[in-house]
N, C-alpha and C positions, 0 to 999 in steps of 0.2 A: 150804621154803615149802609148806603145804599146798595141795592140789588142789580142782581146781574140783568141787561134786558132782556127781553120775552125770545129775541132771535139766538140769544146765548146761552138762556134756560133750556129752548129746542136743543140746540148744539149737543149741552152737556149729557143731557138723557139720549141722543141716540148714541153719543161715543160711549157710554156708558154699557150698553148693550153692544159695543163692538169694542174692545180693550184691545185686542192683541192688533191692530189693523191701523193705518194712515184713514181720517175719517176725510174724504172729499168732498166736500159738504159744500151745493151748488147755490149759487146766492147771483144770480142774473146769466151774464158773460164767463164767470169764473168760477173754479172749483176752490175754496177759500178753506183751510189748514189752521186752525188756534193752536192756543196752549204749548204744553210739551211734543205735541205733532208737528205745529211749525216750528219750533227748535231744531227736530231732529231733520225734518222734514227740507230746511230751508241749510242745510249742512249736507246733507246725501245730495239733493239736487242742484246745490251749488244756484240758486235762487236767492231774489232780496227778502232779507225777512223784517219787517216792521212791526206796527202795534196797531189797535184798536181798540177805542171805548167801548168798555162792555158793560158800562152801567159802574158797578162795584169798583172797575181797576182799568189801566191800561193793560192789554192784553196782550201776549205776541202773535202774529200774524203771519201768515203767506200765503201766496197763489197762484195759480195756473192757466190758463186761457182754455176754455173747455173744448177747444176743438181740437186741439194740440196736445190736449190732456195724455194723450196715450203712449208720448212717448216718454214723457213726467213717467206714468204706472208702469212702462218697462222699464225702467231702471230702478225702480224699487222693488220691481218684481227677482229683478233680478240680481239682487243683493239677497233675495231673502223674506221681503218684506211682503205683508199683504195689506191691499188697499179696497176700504170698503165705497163704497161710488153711492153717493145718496143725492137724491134728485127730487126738485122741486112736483110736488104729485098734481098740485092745481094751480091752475089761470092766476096771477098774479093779480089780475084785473079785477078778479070776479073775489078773489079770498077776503077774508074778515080778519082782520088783524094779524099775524105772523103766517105766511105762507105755509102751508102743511108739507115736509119734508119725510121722506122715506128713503132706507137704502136698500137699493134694486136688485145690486148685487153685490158680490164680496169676492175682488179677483185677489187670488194666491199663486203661488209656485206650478202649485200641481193640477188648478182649476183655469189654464189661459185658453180660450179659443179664439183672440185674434190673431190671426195669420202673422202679422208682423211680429207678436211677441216669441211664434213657434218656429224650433229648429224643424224646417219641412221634412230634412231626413232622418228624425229620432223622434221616435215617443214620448210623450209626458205625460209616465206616471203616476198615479196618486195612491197614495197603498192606505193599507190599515193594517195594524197588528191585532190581534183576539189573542189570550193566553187563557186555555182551559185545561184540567185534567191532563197533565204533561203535554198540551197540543198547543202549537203555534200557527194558530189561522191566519194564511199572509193574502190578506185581497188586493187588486188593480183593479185601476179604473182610468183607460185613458178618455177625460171627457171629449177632447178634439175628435176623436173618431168613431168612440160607441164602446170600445173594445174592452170588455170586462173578464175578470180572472180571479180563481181560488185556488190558494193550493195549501197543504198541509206540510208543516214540517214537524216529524216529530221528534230530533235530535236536538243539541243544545243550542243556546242564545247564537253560538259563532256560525251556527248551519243555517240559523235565521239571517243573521249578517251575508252570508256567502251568496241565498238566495234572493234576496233586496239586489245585494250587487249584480247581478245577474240582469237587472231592469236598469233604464235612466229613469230612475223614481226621482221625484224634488219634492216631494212631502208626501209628510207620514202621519198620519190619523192615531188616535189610540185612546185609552182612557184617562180619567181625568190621575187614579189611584198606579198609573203606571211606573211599574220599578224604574228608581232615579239613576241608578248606573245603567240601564240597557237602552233610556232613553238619552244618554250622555256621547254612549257609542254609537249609535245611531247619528249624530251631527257629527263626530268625530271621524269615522269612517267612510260613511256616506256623505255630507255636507250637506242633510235634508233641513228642509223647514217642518219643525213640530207643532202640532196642531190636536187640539181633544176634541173628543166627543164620547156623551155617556150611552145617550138614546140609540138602541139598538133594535128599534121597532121597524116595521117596512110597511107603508100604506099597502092597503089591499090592491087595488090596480095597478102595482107596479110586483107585487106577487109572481107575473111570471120571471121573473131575471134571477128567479132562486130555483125553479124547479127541477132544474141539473144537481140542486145540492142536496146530499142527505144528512149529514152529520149537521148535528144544532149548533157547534161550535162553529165550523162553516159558514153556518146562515147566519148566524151572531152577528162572525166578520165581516162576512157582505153586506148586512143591512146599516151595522156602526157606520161604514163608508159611504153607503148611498145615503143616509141621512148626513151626513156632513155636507155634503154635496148638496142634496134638497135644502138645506136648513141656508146655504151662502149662497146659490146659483139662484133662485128663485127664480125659474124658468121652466118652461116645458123641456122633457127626459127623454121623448120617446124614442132617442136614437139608442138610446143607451141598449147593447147585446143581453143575453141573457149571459149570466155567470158560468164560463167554461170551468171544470174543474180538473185543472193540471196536475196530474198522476207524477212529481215530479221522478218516480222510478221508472217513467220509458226517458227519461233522459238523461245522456252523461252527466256526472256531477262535476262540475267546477268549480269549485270554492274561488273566496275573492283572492289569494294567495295563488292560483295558478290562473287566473287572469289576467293579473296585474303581472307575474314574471313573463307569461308569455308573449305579452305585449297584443292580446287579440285587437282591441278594439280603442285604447288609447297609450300612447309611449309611457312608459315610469319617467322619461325623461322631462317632458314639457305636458303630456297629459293630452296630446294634440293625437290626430289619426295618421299622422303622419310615421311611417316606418313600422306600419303594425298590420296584422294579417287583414284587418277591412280593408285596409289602404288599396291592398293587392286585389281581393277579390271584388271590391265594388267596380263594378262597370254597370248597373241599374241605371234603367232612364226616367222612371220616375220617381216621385216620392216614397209613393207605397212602397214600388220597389228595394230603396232603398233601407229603408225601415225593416221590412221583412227579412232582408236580407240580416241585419243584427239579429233582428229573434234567432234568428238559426244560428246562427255562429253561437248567443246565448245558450243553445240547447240544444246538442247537437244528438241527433237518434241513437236509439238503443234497440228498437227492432231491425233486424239484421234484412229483413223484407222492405224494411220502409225505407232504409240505406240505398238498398239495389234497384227499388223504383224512381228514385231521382238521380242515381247511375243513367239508368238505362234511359230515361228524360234527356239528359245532359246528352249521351252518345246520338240521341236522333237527332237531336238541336246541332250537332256538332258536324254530322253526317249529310244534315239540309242547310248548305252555305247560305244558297241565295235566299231559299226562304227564312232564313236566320235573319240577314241583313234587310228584309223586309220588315221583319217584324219590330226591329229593330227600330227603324224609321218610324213605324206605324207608333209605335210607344210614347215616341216625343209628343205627340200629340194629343195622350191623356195626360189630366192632369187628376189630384189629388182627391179622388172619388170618399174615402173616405172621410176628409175633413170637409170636403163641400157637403157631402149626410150630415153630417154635424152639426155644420150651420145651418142648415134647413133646418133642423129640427131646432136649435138653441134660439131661431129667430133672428139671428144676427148674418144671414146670406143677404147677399146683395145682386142688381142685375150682371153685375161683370160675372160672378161666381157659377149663373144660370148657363151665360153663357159659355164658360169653361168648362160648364157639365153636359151642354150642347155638344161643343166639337170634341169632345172626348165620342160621347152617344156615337158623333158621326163615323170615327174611324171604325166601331166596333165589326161591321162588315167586313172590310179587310182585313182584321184579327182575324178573324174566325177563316174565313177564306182561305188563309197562309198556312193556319195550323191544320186544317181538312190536307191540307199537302204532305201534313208531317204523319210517315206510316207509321205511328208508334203508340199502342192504344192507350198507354197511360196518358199520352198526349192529349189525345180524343176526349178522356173523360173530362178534360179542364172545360170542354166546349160547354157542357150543363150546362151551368152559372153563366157563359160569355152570351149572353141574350142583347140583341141590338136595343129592346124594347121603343119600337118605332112610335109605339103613344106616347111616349115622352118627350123624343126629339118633335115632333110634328107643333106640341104644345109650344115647345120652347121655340121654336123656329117662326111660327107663326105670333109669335107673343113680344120675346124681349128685342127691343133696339139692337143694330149690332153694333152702334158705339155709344152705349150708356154710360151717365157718370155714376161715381162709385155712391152717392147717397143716393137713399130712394127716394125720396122727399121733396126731388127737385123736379121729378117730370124728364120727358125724354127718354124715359126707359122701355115705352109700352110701343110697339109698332103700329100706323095708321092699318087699319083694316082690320083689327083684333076687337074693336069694341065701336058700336057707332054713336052709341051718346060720344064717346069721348073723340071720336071721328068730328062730330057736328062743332063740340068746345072747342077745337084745334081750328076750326074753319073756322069760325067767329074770330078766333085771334088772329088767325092770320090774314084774316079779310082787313082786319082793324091796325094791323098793321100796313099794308096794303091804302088804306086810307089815310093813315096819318103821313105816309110817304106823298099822297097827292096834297094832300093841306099845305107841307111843307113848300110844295113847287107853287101853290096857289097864293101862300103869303109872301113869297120872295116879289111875286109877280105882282102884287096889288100892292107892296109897299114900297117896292123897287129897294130892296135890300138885300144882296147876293149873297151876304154873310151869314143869314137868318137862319136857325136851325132848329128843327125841334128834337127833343130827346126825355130820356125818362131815368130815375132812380127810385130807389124804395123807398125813401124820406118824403121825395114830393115829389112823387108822382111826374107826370107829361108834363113839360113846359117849353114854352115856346123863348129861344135865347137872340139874345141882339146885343151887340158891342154897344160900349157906350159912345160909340165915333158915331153911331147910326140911330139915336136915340130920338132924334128930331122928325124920323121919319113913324115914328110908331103911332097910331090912334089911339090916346088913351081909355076913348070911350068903350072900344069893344077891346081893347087889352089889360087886364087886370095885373097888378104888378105882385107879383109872387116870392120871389128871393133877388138881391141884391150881392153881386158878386162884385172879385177887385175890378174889373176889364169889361163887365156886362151886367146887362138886369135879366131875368127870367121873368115870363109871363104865361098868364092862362086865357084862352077866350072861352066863353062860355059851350062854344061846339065844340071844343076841345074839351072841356071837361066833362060834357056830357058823354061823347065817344069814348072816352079814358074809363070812364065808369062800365062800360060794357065790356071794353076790351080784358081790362082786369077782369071784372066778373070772371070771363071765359076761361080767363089763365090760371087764376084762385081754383076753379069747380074742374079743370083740367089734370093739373096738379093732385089736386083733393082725390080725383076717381084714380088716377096713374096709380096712387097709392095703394089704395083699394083694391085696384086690378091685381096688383103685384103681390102683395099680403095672398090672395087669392089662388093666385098661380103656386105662390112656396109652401102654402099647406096642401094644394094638390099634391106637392110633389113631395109630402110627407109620408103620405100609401106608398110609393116606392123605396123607401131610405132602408129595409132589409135587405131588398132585389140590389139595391147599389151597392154597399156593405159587403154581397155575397160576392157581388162580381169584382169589386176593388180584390177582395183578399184572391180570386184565382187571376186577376192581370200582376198582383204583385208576384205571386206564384212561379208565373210564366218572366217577369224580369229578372228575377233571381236567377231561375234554372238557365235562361238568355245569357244572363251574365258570367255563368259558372262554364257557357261551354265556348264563349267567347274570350276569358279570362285563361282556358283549359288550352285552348289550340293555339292562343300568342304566347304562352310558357311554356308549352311542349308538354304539358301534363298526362298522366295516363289514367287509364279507367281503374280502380285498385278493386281486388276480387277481397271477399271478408269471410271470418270463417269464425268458429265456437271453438276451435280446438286449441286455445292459446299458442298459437303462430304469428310471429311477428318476422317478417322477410321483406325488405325494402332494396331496393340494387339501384345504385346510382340516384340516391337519395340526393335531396337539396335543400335549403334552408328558400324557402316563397317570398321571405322579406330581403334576407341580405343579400342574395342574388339578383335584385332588382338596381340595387344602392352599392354593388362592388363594381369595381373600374375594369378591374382583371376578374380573368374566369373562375367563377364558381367549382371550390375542390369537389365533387359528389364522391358521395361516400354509402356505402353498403351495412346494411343491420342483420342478422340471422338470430332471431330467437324461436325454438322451437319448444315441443312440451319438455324437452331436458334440460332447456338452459331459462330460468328466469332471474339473471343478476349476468349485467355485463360493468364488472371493476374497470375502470377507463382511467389509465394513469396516462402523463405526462405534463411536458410544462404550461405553465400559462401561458396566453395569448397565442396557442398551437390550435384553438377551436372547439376543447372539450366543450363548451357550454353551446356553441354553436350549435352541433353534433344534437345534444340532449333536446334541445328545442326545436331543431324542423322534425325529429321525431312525433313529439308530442301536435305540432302543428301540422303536420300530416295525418296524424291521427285524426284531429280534429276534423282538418278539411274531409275526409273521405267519409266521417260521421254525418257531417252536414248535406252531403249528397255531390260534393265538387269531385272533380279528378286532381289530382298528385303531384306533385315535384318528384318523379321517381320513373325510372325507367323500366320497371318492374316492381310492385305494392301489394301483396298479400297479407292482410292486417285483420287481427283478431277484434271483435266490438267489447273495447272499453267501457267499464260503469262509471268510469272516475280515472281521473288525470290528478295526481297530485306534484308539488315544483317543488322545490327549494333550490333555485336559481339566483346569482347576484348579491347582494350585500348592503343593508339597507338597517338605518338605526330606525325606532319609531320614537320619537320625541316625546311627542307630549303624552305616549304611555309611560314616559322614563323606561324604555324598554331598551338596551345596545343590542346590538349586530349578533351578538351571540344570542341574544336570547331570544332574539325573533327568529334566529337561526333552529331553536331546540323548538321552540313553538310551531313552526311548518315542518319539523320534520315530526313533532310529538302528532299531528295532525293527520299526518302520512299515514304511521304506523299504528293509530287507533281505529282509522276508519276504513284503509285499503281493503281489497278481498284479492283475491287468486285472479278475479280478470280486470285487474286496474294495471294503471299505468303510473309508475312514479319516477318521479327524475330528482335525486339528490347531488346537488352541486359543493364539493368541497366542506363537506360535515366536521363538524370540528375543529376549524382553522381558527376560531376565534378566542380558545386560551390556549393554554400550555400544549407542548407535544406531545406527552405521554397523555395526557388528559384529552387531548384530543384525539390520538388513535387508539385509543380505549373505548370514547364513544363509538366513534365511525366502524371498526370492527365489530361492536356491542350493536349497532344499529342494524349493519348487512347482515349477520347470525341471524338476529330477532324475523329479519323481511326473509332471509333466505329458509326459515325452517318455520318460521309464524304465518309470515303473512303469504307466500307463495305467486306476491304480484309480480308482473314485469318489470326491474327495474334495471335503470342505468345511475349506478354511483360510479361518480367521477372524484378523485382524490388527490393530493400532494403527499398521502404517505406511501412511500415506494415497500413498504413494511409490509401495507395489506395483501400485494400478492402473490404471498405466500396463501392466501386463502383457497385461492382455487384447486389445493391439493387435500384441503378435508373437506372444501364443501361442492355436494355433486354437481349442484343446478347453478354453481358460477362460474363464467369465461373473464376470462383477463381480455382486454384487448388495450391499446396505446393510442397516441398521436405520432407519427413519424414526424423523426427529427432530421436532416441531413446536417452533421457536423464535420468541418473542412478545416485544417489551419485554424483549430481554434473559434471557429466564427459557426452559425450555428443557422438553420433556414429551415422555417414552419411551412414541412409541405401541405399542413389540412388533410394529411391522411388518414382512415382511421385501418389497423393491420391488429391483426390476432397478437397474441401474449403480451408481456409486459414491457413497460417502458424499461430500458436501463440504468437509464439515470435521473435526476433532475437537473432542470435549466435555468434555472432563477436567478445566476450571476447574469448569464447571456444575456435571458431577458431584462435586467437590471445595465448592461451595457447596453444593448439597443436603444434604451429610456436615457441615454448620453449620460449618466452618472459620472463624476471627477474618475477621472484613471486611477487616483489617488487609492477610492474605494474600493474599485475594481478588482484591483492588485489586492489591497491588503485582506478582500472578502477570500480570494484564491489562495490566498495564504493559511487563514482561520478553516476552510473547506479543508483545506490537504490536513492541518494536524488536528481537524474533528475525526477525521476518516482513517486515519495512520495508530490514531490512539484512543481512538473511542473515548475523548472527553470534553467535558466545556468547559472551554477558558473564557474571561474577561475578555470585551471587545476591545480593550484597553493596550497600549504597546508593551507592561513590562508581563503579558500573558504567564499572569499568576495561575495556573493551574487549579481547578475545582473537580476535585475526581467524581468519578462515579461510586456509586453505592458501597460494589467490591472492588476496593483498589486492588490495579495489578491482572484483573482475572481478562480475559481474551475477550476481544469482540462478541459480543451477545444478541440475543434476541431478545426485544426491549419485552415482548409479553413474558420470558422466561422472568425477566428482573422483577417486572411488576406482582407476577404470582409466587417469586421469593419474597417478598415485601412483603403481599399481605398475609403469605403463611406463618412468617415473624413473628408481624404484627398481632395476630391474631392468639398466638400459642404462650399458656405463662409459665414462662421462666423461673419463677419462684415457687412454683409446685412439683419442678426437679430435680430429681441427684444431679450431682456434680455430672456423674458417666451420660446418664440420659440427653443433660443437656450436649455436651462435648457430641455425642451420636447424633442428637437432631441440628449441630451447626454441620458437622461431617455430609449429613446427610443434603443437606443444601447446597454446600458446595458443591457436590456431586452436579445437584443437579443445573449448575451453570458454568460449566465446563462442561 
């Protein structure tokens, strides 16, 4: 059986060394796909896919045009997939038998630094997990900007989940021996791309990016990640930050359960920004800005000081209009400092990039200027880092073209007067052109042919063209015939090709030094890529807090004061997202929790706004954590460690998990992990089996929170049973939704009023939802002789009767019935006298009557 040839033996040994990856394996003009990778390869790209002789077999095949390649690798990129980019290493010309191929780099999910593949305003994450000694070392690493990170979790696998979510991570590093179930939930929750790596080793000169770490586990994590990174990027690091080490206890905790209910940063609906608290608060005018902006909403503060200094930031921003709307202006016109460091340092910047790092340079004068206006010292200390650094603009100003094309490669990039070799090549060429324009008017003129023209391509060079109507006129002696067209001949004279030969030179050695120069210029501005790094993070600083008091004074928001004493006091509170998207006026509504009251029971009917209520709560909280002002007309708020939800109603599928038990799962999460200064919002507990079974929990739940857990909470209910609690237990208030009922018809004022609702509304809201009259009626019917006789009948017409427990006995209290049952149940009968027993039914009866 013949053998595969020597170009397909290369082939198999390098995809061999890259298995998990699309291998793009460059073979002239094209990026060319075999085997099982063009299958898959020519099906995701929706490409032709054919065959080639590989020696042994027909082979399957596909391809890509290399210059176009990249938008081929974003779409595989962004399915998931990673594409290894291998690239001919030597002269074709010069090689000895199969061209020597290498691959350069290895682009994935979480390793993109071209601009076009990256969301400008989100991070891309690349994490690592480490499991040591009960420890969960979780590292980042955004390569686009430098920005690296460690932090420690030391609770269970779901606390690791919680904080993963917490980041736009798209792939996740880890070991090869990694548990199969954590690495399963991991694609299922998150939707990451998983990737190993065993070597946990850190070259010595990259040794500084751990010296913030102490813990070995720690370093473990960071180094497993930057070797993943060193081992597929094969590129110079040096943007890369030193390893920050995130204390994640100065920050509130947010599990992915009270993320996803509160809607922060993307809908439960379509998963878009649309109708979620970014939506509201972004007004950023840059990238960074923007970006930063999600950190903080990610993690909002836990020092009650560090709270009141982006307070009190926002208030001077707010208090300085015009220099506000300055600054404002001035903003537009940096552009993405941190991802231009990046490319500087990855190698991959280009002249355009220089130049966007130019006129950002140039505003920086006028930054700083605006802010020297703003009286407010925490304002002032941002100026540190805001350094114009005038050595850099003067380089770049003096140096790069101001309308350069986007490859370096091509020349035009380098400005006359920056270099004078490359000054003298540029005069040669242009002189040489300059000459062949007087040739052309020289030979129109000596051969009397007006149509005559000279011109040039890469193929062949200068030549001189003539119709063939004007052929008779040409001297063949000193016109050499060069290419034969449909409509014309091309030719050479011999001073034509000796001029051609200089002219090029000049252009070739032109080109060649442009390059040079430019390489040049981007590792100067390598010495700077910390200084830029420092100053991106305080301009994105400054768009944030821009944005928070420009965001604060078109919503009418207020400055909220915060306090340790567990006091929770909000007056004419509002929900930040549905007050944007309601037609009609937003109900506000009022909260009072003081250290006496941590449980407000919140009865009434559906779609009255209880869940509403619960969540600009909680999203208030948030905002005033992150440093914004309020939807409230008065906000005195205690600093939350943790926000827990159980908001809405949602199955999870492909856990086989229903509505209830993802229902018992956030709320078991609540109530294991809350403390005395958390925040929990439970929406409708219990609703998903039985009625007794369910106010059994939900009563069993408030107990546990109001005398265990001691957090703030707001449980909201449909059993009107529960509040009766408010008279055995100290620290709960009843409050309601007002209903206004008229003639029968029924109108959700949105308000929220102290005690108990009176009733339920369920038929009402069940008529609003236009249900047949049919049902309407015959529900009012079943309602009247549920309530008249304490029983349940069949929904059926010949309403056969199903009594209760004790027929006969009065209207009850369903916990009275429940703890007859199980003291019943629980007591044996067959170890008593006839008398005993007859005393202990006696005795029962007593007790339900």
């Amino acid at each position: 059986m013949a053998e595969y040839t020597p170009m397909i033996k290369q082939y198999l040994k390098i995809k061999d060394e890259n298995q998990d990856a699309f291998l793009f394996f460059r073979m002239g003009d094209f990026y060319e796909l075999f085997f099982d990778d063009a299958l898959k390869a020519a099906k995701e790209l929706e490409i032709t896919l054919t065959q080639r002789d590989g020696g042994a077999k027909k082979i399957p095949m596909c391809g890509v045009p290399y210059h176009s390649a990249e938008n081929y690798i974003k779409k595989l990129i962004e399915k998931g997939y990673k594409v290894a980019i291998c690239e001919q290493v030597e002269d074709p010309k010069v090689a000895k038998g199969v061209v020597k191929r290498e691959v350069v780099q290895v682009v994935t999910p979480g390793t993109i630094m071209e601009g076009s593949m990256l969301n400008e305003d989100e991070n891309n994450f690349l994490a690592s997990i480490t499991y040591e000694d009960d420890i969960y070392a979780v590292s980042y690493v955004d390569l686009s900007t430098g920005e690296s990170s460690v932090s420690q979790v030391s609770g269970t696998w779901k606390d690791v989940l919680s904080e993963l979510y917490n980041r736009p991570v798209k792939e996740v590093v880890i070991a090869s021996d990694f548990d199969d179930s954590w690495k399963e939930s991991l694609v299922h929750y998150l939707n990451v791309t998983i990737s190993e790596e065993d070597d946990c080793s850190l070259p010595e000169e990259f040794s500084y990016l751990i010296e913030k770490l102490e813990q070995p586990v720690l370093i473990k994590g960071f180094s497993r990640l930057f070797q993943y990174i060193y081992r597929s990027q094969k590129r110079f690091l040096s943007h890369l930050q030193q390893a920050e080490y995130v204390e994640l206890e100065q920050y509130m905790k947010l599990d992915l359960y009270s993320k996803r209910n509160l809607e922060l940063m993307e809908s439960i609906r379509d998963k878009s920004r649309q109708g979620t608290l970014l939506e509201v608060l972004d007004r950023t005018s840059t990238a960074m800005g923007a970006r930063r902006l999600k950190k903080w909403i990610d993690r909002p503060l836990l020092s009650q000081s560090s709270i009141e200094r982006r307070h009190k930031q926002v208030q001077a921003l707010m208090d300085h209009f015009f220099e506000r709307e300055e600054l404002k202006e001035s903003l537009k016109d940096v552009y993405d400092l941190e991802r231009l460091a990046g490319r500087i340092s990855y190698g991959n910047v280009n002249a355009r990039d220089l130049l966007q790092l130019k006129k950002s340079l140039k505003v920086l004068p006028s930054i700083r200027e605006t802010l020297l206006q703003v009286d407010e010292p925490t304002i002032q200390e941002l100026l540190e880092d805001i350094q114009p650094y005038k050595e850099v603009y003067e380089l770049l100003d003096t140096s790069v073209s101001e309308d350069p094309p986007i490859l370096i490669t091509e020349g035009d990039i380098i400005k006359d007067g920056y270099n004078s070799q490359l000054d003298e090549y540029r005069e040669a060429s242009r002189n040489g052109r300059t000459w062949v324009a007087n040739l052309e008017a020289q030979e129109r003129e000596r051969t009397g042919i007006k149509s005559l023209k000279i011109g040039f391509n890469k193929v062949f060079g200068y030549y001189i063209e003539v119709t063939k109507s004007h052929l008779n006129n040409v001297n063949l002696e000193r016109f050499e015939r060069k290419q034969t067209l449909a409509n014309a001949e091309r030719f050479i004279t011999d001073e034509l090709k000796e001029k051609e030969q200089l002219i090029l030179e000049a252009k070739d050695k032109s080109v060649a030094l442009e390059y040079e120069l430019f390489v040049e210029i981007r590792d100067r501005m390598k010495a700077y890529i910390p200084a830029l790094q420092l100053l991106a993070e305080q301009i994105s600083n400054i768009d944030v807090l821009l944005s928070f008091a420009n965001v604060s004074e078109e919503n009418d928001y207020t400055r909220p004061s915060m306090n340790r004493n567990k006091q929770l006091i909000i007056e004419q509170g509002r929900h930040p997202v549905v007050e944007q998207v309601m037609k009609e006026e937003f109900v506000p509504n009022d909260i009072r929790m003081d250290e006496r009251t941590n449980v407000l029971l919140i009865t009434g009917p559906n779609m009255a706004g209880k869940s509403t209520y619960m969540r600009q709560v909680g999203l208030t909280a948030i905002m005033a954590q992150i440093g914004c002002f309020v939807p409230a007309s008065v906000a005195d708020l205690s600093v939350f460690d943790q926000i827990f939800t159980r908001i809405g109603a949602a199955d999870d599928l492909v856990s086989g998990q229903s509505t209830f038990m993802v229902e018992m799962l956030e709320a078991e999460h609540a109530v294991r992990n809350a403390t005395d200064e958390s925040l929990i919002l439970l929406d409708e507990i219990g609703r998903g089996t039985s009625t007794y079974d369910g106010m059994a929990l939900a009563q069993s739940i408030v107990e546990y929170i109001h005398h265990e857990v001691k957090a703030k909470t707001l449980f909201s209910t449909h059993y009107h049973e529960l509040t009766t609690l408010e008279d055995s237990l100290d620290h709960l208030e009843n409050v309601h939704v007002e209903v206004d009922e008229r003639d029968g018809e029924v109108v959700f004022l949105h308000h929220i009023k102290k005690g108990k609702a009176d009733k339920s509304y369920g038929i009402h809201v069940a008529k609003l939802a236009d249900l047949p009259d049919e049902i309407i009626d015959r529900a009012y019917h079943l309602l009247h002789t549920f309530e008249t006789t304490n029983t349940i009948r069949e929904s059926h017409s010949s309403d056969e009767e199903q009594l209760t427990l004790f027929e006969g006995t009065p209207e009850m209290s369903w916990t009275k019935e429940i703890e007859a049952m199980d003291e019943l149940k629980n007591k044996n009968l067959m170890q008593m006298t006839p008398m005993d027993a007859m005393n202990f039914l006696y005795e029962i009866q007593k007790k339900l009557t």
